[in-house]
VEXFIBA-563224 format. One line per 2 residues: number of its first residue (from 1); for each residue x, y, z of C-alpha. Coordinates in steps of 0.05 Angstrom, whole numbers, plus 32768, in hexadecimal, padded with zeros to 4 digits. Layout:
BEGIN
NUM = X,Y,Z ~ ...
***
This chain:
BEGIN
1 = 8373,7BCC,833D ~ 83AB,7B92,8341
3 = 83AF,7B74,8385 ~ 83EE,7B5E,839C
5 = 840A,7B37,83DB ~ 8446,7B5C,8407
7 = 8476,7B2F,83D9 ~ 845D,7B48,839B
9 = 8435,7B15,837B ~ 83EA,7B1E,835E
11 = 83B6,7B08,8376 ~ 8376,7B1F,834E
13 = 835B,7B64,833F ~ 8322,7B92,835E
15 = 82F4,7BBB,8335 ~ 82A4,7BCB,8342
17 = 8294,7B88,8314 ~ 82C1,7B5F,833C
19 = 82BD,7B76,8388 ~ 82D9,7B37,83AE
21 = 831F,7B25,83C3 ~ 833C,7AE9,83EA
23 = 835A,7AF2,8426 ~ 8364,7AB6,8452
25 = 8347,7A6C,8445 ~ 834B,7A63,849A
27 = 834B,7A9B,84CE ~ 834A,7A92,8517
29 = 834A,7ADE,8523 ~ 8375,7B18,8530
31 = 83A2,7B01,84FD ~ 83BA,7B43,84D3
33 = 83BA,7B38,8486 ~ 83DE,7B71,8456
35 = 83CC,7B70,8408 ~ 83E1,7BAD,83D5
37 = 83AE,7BCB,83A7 ~ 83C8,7BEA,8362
39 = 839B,7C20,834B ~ 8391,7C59,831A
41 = 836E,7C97,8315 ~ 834D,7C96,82D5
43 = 832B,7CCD,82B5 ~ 82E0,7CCE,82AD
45 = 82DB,7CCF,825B ~ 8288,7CB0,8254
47 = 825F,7CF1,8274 ~ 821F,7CCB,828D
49 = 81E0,7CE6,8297 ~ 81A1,7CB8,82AA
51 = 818A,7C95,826F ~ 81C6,7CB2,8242
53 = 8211,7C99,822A ~ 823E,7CCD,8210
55 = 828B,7CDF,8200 ~ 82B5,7D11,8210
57 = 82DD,7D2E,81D1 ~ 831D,7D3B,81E6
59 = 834E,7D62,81AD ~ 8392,7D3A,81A0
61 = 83B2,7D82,81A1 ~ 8399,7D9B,81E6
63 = 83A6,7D80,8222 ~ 8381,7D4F,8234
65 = 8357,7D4E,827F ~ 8380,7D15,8299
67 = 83C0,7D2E,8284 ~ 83C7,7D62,82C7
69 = 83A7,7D9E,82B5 ~ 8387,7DB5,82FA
71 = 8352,7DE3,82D1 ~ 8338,7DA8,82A8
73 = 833F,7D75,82D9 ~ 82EC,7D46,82E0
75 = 82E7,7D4C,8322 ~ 82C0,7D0E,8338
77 = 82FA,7CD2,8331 ~ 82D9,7C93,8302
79 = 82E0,7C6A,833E ~ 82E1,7C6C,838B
81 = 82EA,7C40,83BC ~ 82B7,7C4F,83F2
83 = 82BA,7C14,8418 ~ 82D7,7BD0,842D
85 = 82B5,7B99,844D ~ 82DA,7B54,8475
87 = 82AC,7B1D,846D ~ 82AA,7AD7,846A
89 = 8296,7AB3,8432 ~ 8259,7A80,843E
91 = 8252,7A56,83FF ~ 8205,7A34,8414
93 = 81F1,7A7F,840D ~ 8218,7A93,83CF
95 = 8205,7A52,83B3 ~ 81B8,7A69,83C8
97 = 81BC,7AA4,83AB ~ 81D8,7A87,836A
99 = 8198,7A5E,8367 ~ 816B,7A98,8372
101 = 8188,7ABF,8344 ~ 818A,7A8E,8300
103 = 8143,7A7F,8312 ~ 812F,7AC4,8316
105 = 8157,7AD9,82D9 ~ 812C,7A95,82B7
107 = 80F4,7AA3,82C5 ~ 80D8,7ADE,82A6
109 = 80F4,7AC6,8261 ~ 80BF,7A90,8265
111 = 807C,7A9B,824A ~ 8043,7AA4,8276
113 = 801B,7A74,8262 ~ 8057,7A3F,8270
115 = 804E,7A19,82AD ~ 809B,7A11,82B7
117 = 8091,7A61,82C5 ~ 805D,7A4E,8301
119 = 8089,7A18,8317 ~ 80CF,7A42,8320
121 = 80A0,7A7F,833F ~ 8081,7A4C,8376
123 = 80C7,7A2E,8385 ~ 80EC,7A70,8391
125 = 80AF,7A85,83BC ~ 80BA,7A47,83EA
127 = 80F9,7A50,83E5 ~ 80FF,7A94,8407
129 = 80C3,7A7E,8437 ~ 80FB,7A52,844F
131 = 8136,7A81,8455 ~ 8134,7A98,84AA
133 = 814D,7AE2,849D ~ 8161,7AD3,84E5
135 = 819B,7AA6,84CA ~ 81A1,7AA3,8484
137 = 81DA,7A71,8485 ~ 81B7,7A42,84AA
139 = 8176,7A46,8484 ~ 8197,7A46,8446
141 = 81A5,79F3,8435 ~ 8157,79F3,8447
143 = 814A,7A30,8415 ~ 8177,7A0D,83E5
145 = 8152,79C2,83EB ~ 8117,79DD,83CE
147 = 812A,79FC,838F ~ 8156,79C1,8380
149 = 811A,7995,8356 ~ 810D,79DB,8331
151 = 815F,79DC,8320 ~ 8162,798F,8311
153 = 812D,7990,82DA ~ 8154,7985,829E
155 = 8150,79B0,8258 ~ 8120,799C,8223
157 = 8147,7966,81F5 ~ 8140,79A8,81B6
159 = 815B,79D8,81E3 ~ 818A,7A08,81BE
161 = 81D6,79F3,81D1 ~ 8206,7A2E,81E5
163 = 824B,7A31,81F4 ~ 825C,7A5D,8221
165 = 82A4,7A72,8222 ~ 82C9,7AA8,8253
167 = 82DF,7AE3,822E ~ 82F2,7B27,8249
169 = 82F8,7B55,8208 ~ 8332,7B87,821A
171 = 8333,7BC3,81EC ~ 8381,7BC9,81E3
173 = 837B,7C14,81E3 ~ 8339,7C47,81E8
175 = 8329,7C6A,8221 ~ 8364,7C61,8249
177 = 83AB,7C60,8227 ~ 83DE,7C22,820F
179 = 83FC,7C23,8251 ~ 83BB,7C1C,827E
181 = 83A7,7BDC,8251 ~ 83E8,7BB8,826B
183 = 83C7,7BBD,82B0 ~ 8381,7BA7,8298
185 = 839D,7B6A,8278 ~ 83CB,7B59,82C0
187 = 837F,7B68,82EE ~ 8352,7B3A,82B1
189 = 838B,7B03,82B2 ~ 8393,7AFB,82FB
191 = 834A,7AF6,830B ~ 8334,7AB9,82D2
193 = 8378,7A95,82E6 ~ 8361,7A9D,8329
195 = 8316,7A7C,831C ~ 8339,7A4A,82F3
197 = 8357,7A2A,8339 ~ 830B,7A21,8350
199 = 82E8,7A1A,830A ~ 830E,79DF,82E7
201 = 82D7,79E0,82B2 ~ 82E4,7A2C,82A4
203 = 82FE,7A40,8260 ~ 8318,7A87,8255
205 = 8330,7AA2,820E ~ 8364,7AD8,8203
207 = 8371,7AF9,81BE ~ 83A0,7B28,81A8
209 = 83EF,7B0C,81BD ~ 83FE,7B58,81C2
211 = 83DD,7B57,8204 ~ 8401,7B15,8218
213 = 8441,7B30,8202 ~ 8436,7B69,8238
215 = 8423,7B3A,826B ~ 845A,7B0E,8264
217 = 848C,7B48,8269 ~ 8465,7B75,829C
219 = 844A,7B3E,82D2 ~ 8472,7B00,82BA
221 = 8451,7AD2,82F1 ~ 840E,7AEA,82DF
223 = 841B,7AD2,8294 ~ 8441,7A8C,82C1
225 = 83F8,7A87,82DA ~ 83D9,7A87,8291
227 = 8407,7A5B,8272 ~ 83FA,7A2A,82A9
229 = 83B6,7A25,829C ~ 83B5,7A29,8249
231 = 83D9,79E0,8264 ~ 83A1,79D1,827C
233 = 8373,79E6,824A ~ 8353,7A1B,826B
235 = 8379,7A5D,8258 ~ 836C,7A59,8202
237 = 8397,7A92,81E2 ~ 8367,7A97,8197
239 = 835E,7ACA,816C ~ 8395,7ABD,813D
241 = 83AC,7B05,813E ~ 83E2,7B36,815F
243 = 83AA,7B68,8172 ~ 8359,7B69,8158
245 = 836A,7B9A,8125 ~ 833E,7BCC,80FD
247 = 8335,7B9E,80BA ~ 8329,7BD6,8088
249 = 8360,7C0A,8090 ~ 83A1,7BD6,809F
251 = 83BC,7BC0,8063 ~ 83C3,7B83,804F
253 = 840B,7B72,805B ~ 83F4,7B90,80A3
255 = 83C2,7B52,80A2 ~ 83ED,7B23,8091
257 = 841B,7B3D,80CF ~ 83E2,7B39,8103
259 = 83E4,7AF1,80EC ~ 8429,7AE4,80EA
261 = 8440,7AFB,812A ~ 83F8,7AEA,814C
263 = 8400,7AA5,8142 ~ 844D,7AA6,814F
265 = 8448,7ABD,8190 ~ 840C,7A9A,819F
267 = 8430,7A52,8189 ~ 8475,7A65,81A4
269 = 8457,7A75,81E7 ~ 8423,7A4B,81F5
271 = 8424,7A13,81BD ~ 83E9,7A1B,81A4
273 = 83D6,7A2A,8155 ~ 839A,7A52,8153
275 = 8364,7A44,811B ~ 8329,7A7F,8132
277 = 832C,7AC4,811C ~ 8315,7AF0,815B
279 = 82FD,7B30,8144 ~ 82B9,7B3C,8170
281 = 82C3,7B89,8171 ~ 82E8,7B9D,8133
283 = 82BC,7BC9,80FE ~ 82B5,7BA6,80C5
285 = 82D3,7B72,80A3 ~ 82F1,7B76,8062
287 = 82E2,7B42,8024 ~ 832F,7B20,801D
289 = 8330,7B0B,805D ~ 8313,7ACD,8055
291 = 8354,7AB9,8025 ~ 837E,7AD3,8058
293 = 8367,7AB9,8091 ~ 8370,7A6B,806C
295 = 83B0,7A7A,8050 ~ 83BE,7A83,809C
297 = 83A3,7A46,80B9 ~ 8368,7A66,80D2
299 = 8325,7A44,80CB ~ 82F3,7A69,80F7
301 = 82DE,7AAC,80FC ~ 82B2,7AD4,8138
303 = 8296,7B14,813F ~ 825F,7B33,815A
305 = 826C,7B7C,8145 ~ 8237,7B78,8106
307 = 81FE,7B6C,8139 ~ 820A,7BB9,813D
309 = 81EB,7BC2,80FE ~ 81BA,7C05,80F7
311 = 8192,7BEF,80BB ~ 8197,7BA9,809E
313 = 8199,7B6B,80D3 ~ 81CB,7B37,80C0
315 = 81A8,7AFE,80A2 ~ 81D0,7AC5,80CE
317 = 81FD,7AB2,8104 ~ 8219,7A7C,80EF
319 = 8234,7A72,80A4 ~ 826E,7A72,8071
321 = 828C,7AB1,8065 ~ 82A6,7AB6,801C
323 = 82DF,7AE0,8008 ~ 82E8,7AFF,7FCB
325 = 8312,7AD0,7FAE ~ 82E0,7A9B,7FBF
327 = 8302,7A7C,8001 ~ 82C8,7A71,8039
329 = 82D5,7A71,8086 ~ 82AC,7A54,80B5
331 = 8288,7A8D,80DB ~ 825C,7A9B,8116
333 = 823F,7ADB,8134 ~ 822C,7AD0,8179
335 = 81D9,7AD8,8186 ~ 81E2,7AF9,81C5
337 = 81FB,7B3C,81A5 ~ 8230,7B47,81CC
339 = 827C,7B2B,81DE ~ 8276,7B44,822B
341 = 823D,7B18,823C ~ 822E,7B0D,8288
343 = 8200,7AC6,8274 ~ 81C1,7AE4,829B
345 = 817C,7AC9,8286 ~ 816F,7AFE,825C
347 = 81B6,7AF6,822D ~ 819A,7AAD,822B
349 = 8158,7AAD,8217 ~ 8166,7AE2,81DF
351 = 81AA,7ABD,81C6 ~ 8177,7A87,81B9
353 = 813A,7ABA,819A ~ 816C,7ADE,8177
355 = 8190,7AA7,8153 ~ 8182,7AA6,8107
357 = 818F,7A64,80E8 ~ 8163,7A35,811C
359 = 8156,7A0C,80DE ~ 819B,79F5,80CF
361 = 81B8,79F7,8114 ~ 81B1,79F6,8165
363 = 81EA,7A0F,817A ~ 820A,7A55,8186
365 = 8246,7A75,81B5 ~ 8245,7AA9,81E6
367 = 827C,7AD4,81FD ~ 8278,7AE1,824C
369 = 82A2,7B0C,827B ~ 82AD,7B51,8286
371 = 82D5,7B73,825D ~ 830C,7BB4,8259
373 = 832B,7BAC,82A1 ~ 82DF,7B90,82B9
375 = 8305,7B4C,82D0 ~ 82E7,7B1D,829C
377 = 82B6,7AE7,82B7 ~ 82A4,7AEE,82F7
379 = 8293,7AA6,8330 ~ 824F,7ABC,832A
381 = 8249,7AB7,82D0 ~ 8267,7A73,82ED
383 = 8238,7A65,831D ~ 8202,7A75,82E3
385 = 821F,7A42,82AF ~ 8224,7A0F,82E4
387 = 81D7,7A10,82E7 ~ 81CB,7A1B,82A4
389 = 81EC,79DE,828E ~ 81A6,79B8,8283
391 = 8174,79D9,829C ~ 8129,79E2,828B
393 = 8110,7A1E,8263 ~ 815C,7A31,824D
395 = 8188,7A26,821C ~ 81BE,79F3,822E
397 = 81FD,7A18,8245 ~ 823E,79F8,823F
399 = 8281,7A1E,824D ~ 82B6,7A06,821F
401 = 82E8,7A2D,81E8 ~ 82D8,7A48,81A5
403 = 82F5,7A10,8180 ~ 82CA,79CE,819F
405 = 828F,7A01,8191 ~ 829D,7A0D,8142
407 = 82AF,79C0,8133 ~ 8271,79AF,8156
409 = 8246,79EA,812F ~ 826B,79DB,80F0
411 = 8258,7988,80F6 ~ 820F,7998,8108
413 = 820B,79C3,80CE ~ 8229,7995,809F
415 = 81F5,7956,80B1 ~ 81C2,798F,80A7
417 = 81CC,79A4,8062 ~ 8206,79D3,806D
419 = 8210,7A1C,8080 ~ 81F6,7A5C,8059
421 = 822F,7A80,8039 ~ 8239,7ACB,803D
423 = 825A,7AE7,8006 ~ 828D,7B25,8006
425 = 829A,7B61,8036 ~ 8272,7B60,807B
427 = 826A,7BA5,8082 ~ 8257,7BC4,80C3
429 = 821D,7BFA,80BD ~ 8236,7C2B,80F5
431 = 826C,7C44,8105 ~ 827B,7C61,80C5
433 = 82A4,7CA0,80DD ~ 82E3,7C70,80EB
435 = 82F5,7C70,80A6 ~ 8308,7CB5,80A8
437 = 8319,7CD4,80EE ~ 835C,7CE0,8110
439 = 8377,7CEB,80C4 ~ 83C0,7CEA,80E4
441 = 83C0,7CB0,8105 ~ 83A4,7C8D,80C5
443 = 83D8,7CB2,809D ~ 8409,7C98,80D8
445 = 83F4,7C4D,80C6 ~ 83FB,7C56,807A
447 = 8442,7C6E,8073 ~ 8457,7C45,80AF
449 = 8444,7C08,807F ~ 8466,7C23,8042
451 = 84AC,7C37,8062 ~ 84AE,7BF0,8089
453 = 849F,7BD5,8043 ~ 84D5,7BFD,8024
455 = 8502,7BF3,8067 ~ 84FE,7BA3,805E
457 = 8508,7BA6,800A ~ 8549,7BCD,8018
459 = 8564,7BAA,8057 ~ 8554,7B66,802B
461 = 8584,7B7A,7FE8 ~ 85B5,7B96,801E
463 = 85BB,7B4F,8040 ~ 85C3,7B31,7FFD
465 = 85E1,7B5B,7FD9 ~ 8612,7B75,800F
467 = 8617,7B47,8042 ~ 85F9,7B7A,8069
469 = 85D3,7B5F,80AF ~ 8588,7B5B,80A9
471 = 856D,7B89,80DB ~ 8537,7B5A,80F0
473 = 852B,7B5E,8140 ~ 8524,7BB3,8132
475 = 84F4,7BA3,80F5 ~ 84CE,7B77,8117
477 = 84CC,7BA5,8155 ~ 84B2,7BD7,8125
479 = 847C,7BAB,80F9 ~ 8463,7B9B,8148
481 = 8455,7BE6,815C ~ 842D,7BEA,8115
483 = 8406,7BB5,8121 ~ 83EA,7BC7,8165
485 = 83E3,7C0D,814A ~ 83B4,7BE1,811E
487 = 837E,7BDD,8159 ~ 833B,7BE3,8149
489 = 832E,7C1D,8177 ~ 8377,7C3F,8163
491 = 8376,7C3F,811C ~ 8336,7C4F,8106
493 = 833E,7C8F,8139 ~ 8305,7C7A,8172
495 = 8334,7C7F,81B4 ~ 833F,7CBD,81D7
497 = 8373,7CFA,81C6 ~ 83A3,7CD4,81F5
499 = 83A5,7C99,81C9 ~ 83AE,7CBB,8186
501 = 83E3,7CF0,819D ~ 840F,7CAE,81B9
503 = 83FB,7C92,8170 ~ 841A,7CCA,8147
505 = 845F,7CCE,8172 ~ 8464,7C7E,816C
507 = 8457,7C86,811C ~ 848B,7CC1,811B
509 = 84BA,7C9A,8141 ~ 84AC,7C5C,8115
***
């Protein structure tokens, strides 16, 4: 949950990914501090057993679980707090065990037969020879001095480039409702501003202005904190887009409104004009958007989501994407698989093995932080890019936004020949039962698009014709609630019965 001082203002959030709080800078002792912890009791929807992921249906008629019904009430909470520890923070230790731990993570992605390998495994053995378990924090400058020559031996002068850029990927609605998503964006929000005042070289990206435009109306001096630092060129609003919306089912006056008021809000609020398309979760991408997406401003676009593919591997990760009118966008699939990376060795070493198109070009992105309430980055993904900067046996890792990486991927491309290009739809093989479930909430979305349509024709000839006043602050108020209705995980009918039965009252009322 939010954590909040007695006068009311955030601090950062708490969750089992991101465990620490701040209390005091100085304490002498005895003094008495108070903080407030918002919390929820959310429902248990994933049913785990070892080895095994499942859901939960839930039917949109019933009652849901969560909803107060004693008899079907999970028992075992999602979360519990079972304890709380006071301690003070010893950097030489943390900073020890940062060491450790991006060696460690290193070195089994090394071949065996590399002496690099030998060399890490010999330092971290001398290493923890020289930690006193006895006193730790004494020991551990002395534990610290002899991995530094290990740390300090610079990347080879081929090693494959990646930018690493902060990211916490917040599902506007799924398994919790609209209203619990407000408080994920507040607890994400507080915590990157907050590693932003220790981490100048930290760069976080938001998407979807939706989610701003809650922030900025439910915790106004947690949005104060974000503006502050897009000034300084940490906080990057990008995507382009008023939600990532499901690219298939929306139609296409519905695309050119996630544009529209996307970039809007993003300009009118933090002055910046996006040129990326953000889209790493949305499933499946349809063939105009390419002609779109220009006619917008946009340049770049980013997914990950066809990675997910069950029988044919994409062929590359970075290319141009070609519309079916023959407009190309810049595009890049990041190697790494996944937009929640954590930049561990392993996400490293197989960004690099995994990348397709090592002839043309070195250089690929990686999305890190936890995402869906998980608090984003964390000081330790930090700690690990820090080290990772230009070091031997790893890729070079450099945290900056999504725009320095595609101008410098689209220049090294160019003095290399130029891109592939990837012509028409980029259809995602899985998935495929989102083209068809939660028929009401589709049929919701259809003839919501029509009537606005119809509503703005009429409203238009009545202005002109009649002098009548355009109704524009209650049809934009209305085109708004469409478009997040246009999520990826609303629309195509993946969230859970609490989701869609909020969806079909907000269509009827629309």
């Amino acid at each position: 949950g939010l954590v909040y001082r007695p006068d009311g203002t955030a601090v950062k959030a708490l969750n089992p990914r991101n465990t620490w709080l701040p209390v005091t800078e100085r304490a002498a002792g005895g003094e008495e501090f108070t903080v407030h912890v918002e919390a929820a009791a959310n429902p248990v929807v994933m049913h785990t057993a070892p080895g095994e992921l499942t859901f939960g249906p839930t039917s949109v008629g019933g009652r849901a679980p969560w909803l107060g019904d004693p008899a079907a009430d999970p028992g075992e909470p999602l979360y519990r707090l079972r304890r709380l520890d006071l301690a003070v923070f010893d950097r030489e230790v943390h900073e020890l065990v940062q060491d450790l731990e991006v060696l460690h993570q290193l070195m089994p992605e090394l071949s065996p037969d590399s002496p690099r390998r030998w060399q890490i495994l010999r330092a971290v053995e001398l290493a923890l020879d020289a930690v006193d378990l006895q006193d730790i924090s004494g020991s551990a400058a002395a534990a610290r001095a002899v991995l530094a020559p290990v740390l300090a031996s610079p990347a080879h002068a081929s090693a494959h480039r990646i930018s690493a850029v902060g990211h916490a990927h917040i599902d506007t609605a799924w398994l919790w409702p609209l209203r619990e998503t407000v408080r994920k964006v507040a607890r994400t929000v507080s915590n990157v501003t907050h590693l932003m005042d220790d981490h100048p070289e930290f760069k976080f990206v938001m998407s979807q202005a939706q989610q701003l435009a809650w922030l900025k109306e439910h915790r106004p001096e947690v949005y104060a904190r974000a503006q502050e630092k897009a000034k300084t060129g940490q906080f990057l609003p990008t995507g382009s887009l008023w939600v990532e919306p499901d690219t298939n089912i929306s139609g296409g006056e519905a695309l050119v409104r996630q544009f529209v008021h996307g970039k809007r809000f993003f300009l009118e609020e933090f002055g910046v004009e996006t040129e990326e398309m953000w889209l790493p979760d949305t499933f499946g991408y349809n063939a105009a958007l390419p002609q779109l997406m220009k006619l917008a401003g946009v340049k770049w676009f980013l997914t990950q989501k066809i990675s997910w593919n069950t029988t044919n591997k994409f062929p590359h990760h970075t290319f141009w994407w070609e519309g079916i009118d023959g407009t190309r966008i810049f595009s890049h699939f990041p190697p790494v698989d996944s937009y929640n990376g954590e930049l561990s060795g392993a996400e490293v070493a197989h960004s690099v093995r995994n990348f397709q198109d090592k002839a043309g070009a070195n250089h690929s992105l990686i999305p890190f932080g936890y995402g869906d309430g998980g608090g984003g980055p964390t000081r330790e993904m930090l700690a690990r890019a820090d080290r990772l900067r230009d070091l031997e046996g790893s890729a070079r890792v450099e945290m900056e936004g999504p725009a320095d990486f595609f101008r410098r991927a689209h220049d090294e491309y160019e003095a290399n020949g130029g891109a592939p290009v990837w012509s028409g739809e980029l259809y995602l093989e899985f998935h495929r039962g989102t083209l068809t479930s939660q028929l009401a909430t589709k049929q919701g979305n259809r003839r919501s698009e029509h009537l606005l349509r119809e509503a703005e024709l009429w409203a238009a000839t009545a202005a002109v014709r009649h002098g009548q006043p355009y109704p524009y602050d209650a049809l934009d108020r209305l085109w708004k609630t469409v478009l997040l209705h246009q999520f990826h995980d609303i629309l195509p009918g993946t969230s859970i019965a609490w989701v869609h039965r909020e969806a079909e009252e907000t269509y009827a009322a629309v």
